[in-house]
N, C-alpha and C positions, 0 to 999 in steps of 0.2 A: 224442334227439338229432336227426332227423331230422322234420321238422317237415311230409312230405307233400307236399314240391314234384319238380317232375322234375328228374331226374338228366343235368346235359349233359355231353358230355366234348368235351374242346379237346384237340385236337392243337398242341403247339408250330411254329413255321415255324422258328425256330431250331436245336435239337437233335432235335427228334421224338417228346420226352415226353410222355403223355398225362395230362390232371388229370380226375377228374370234379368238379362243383361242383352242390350243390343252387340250384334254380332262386331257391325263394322266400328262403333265409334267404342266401346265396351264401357257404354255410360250402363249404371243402374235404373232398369224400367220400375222394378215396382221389387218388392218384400214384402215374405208373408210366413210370421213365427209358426211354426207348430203349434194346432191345439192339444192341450193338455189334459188329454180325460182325466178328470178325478177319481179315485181308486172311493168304489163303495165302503163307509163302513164295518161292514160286516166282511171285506175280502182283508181290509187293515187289520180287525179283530184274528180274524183266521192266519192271515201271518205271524201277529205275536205269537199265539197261542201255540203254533208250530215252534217256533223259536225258544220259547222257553222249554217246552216239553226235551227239546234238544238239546237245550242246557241240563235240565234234568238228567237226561240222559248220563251225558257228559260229566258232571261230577259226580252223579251216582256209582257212574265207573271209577274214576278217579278213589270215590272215599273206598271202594271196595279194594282194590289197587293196598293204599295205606293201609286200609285194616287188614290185608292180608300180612300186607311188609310188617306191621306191627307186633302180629300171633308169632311170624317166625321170630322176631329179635327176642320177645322173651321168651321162646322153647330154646333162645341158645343162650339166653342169660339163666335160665332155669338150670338147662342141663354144664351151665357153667358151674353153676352155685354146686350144684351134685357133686361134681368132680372135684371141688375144691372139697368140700366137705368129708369125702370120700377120700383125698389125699391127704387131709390132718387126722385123720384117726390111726394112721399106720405108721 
């Protein structure tokens, strides 16, 4: 099978698989997937719990945002109503 040529191994840049491949004939010697460490736990817990805090964040600003937009629109419908009010008495 194996015809004498050198034996190269590729690392994937995608997953991290490694292949060897004979040099001369560039037949496939052997594959071998990346292991997969499993993520503890408790480092899965600690990522949600960033993540929403961030969403928190995030719309908190957001509603602050609209509640601001909102105070202004009625001091201009308030100080509208004035001026109207103001303009039919005379």
């Amino acid at each position: 099978m194996s015809s004498g040529g050198r034996i190269l191994k590729v690392e994937c840049p995608e997953c991290g698989s490694f292949i060897w491949i004979e040099s001369e004939s560039g037949n496939l010697v052997k594959s071998e997937k990346k292991k997969k460490s499993k993520p503890e736990f408790e480092k899965l817990l600690e990522k949600e719990k960033r993540h929403q805090e961030s969403l928190k964040d995030k719309f908190g600003w957001a509603k602050e945002i609209e509640e601001k937009k909102k105070k202004e629109i009625e001091e201009i419908f308030i100080n509208r109503l004035k001026d109207d009010s103001s303009g039919n008495k005379e």
